[in-house]
C-alpha positions in Angstrom: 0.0 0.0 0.0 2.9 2.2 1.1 4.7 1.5 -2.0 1.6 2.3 -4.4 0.6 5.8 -2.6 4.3 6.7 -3.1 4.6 5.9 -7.2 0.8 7.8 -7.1 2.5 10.7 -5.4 5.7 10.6 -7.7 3.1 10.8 -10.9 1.3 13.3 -9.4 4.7 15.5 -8.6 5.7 14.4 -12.1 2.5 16.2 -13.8 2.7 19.0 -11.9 6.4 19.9 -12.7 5.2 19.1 -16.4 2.8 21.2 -16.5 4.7 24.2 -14.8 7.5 23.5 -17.5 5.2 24.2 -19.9 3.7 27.2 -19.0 6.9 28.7 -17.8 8.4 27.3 -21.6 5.1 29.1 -23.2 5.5 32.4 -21.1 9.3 32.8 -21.9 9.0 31.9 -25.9 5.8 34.3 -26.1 8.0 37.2 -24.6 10.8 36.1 -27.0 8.7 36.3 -30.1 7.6 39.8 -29.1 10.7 40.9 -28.2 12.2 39.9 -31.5 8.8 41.8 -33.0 9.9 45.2 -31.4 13.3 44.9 -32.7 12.3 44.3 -36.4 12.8 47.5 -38.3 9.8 49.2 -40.2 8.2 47.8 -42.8 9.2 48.7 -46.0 6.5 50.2 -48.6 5.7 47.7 -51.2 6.6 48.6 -54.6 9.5 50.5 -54.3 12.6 48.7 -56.7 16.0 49.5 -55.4 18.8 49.9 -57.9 22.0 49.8 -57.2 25.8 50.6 -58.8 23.8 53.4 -61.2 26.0 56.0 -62.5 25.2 59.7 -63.3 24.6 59.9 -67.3 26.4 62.6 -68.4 23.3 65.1 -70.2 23.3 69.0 -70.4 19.5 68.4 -69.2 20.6 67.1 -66.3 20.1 69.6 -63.2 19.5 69.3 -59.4 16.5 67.5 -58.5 16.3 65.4 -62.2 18.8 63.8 -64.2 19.7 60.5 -66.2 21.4 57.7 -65.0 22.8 54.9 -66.5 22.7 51.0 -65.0 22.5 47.7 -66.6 22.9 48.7 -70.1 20.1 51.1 -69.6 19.7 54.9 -69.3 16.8 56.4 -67.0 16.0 59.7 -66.6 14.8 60.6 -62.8 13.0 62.8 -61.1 13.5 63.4 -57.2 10.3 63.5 -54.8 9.3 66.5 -52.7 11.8 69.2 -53.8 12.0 71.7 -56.9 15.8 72.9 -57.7 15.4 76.5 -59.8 15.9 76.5 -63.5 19.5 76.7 -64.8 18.6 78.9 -68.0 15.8 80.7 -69.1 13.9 79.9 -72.3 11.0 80.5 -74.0 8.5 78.4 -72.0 9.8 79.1 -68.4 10.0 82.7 -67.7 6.8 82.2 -65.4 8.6 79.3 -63.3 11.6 81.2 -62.5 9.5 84.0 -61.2 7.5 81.5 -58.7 10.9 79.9 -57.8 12.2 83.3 -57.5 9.3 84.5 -55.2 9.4 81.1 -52.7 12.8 82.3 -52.0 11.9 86.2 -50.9 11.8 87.7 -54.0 14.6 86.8 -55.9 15.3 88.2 -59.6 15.6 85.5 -62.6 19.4 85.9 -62.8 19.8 85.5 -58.7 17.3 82.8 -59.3 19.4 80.8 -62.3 22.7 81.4 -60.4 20.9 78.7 -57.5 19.7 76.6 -60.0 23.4 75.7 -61.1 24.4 76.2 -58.0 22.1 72.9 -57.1 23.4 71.2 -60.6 26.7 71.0 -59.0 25.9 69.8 -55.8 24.1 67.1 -57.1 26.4 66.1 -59.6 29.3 66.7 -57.0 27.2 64.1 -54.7 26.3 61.2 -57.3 29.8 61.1 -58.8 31.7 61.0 -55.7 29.2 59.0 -52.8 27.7 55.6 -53.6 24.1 55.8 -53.4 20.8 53.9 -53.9 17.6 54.6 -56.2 15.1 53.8 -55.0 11.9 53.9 -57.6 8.2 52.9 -58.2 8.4 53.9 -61.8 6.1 56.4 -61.2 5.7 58.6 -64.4 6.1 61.9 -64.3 3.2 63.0 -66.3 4.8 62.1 -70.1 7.9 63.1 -70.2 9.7 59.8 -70.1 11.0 60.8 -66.7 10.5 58.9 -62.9 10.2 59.3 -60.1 12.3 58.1 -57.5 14.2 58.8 -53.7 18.1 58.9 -54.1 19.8 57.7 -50.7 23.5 57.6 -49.7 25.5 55.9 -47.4 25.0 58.0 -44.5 21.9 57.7 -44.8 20.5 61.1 -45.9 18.1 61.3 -49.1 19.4 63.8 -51.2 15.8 65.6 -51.3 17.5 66.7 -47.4 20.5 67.5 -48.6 19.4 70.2 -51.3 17.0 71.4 -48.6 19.6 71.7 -45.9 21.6 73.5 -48.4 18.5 76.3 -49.2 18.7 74.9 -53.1 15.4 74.2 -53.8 11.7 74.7 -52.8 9.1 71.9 -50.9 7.6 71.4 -53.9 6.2 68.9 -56.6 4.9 65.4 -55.8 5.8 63.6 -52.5 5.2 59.7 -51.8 5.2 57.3 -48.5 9.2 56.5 -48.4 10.6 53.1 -48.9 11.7 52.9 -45.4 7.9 52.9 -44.2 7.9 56.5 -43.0 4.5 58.8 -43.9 4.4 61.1 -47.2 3.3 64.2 -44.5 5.9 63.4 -41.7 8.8 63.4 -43.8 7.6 67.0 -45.9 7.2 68.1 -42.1 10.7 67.2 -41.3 12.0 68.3 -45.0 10.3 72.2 -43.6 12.2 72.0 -40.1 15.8 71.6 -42.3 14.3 74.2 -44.9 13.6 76.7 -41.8 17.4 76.0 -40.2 18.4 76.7 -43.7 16.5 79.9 -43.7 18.2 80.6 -40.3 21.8 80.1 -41.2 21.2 81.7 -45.0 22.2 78.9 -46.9 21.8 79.1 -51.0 18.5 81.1 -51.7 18.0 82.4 -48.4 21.2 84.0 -48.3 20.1 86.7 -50.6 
């Protein structure tokens, strides 16, 4: 009798520490799992193609926020989101452009105006001939003109719609887009006008006039 009470006790110890195993198992792997969820980065938007090793094609159309670029046998022309670089000449067709770019900046003539426009041709030919960067596209059309378009990152990090920004070489302007990295079409334009009002502060390009 002795000897069946204790093996009853034993299996009833045994279920007992089974069962606490279990539940102590299911606690811990539930708190890994969403530990491991908090530490997975953002989700990227769908859509986006990334396009590394591209090369700046060399184009007297090419300017700060659009320009062609060659990869894989291939020549694309691009066109960056959320920013607007001034013209680099005047024509026939874009007198009426100049002045509004002219006018976002304080009032700036169509010469002062032109002089940024270059100004932000060289930076961003300086930037994609010298830094390794990523495009990043959806082949979004802009309207017919055979151009895309796209978000240009570098290394550091930094798209390069910031970096003209930063520099006060172009207006908050033209068609935005959620970004790849999973971030909002209005919270980056709000963070694109707190660099556009430090620019303003430190009179950088076309705030400097």
């Amino acid at each position: 009798m002795g000897e069946l009470m204790w093996r009853h006790r034993f299996q009833q110890s045994f279920f007992i520490a089974f069962i606490l195993g279990a539940i102590v198992f299911a606690l811990w792997w539930d708190e890994r799992q969403g530990i491991q969820r908090t530490q997975e980065p953002p989700q990227k938007r769908a859509g986006y193609e990334q396009i590394e090793d591209a090369t700046l094609h060399p184009n007297s159309n090419n300017d700060g926020d659009s320009f062609m670029m060659d990869h894989a046998g291939q020549t694309y022309e691009f066109r960056i989101y959320f920013v607007d670089c001034p013209e680099k000449r005047l024509h026939q067709y874009n007198g009426s452009r100049i002045d509004q770019q002219g006018k976002y900046f304080g009032g700036l003539g169509r010469q002062d105006t032109i002089e940024i426009g270059l100004e932000a041709k060289a930076f961003t030919e300086e930037l994609l001939n010298t830094q390794r960067f990523t495009i990043q596209t959806r082949w979004h059309k802009v309207f017919d003109s055979g151009r895309f378009y796209a978000f240009i990152l570098f290394e550091d990090g930094e798209y390069l719609s910031e970096k003209l920004v930063r520099e006060g070489l172009c207006r908050i302007y033209t068609e935005g887009a959620p970004l790849p990295d999973g971030r909002r079409e209005r919270d980056f334009e709000a963070h694109l006008r707190k660099l556009e009002k430090q620019a303003k502060a430190a009179h950088q390009g076309g705030w400097r006039r």
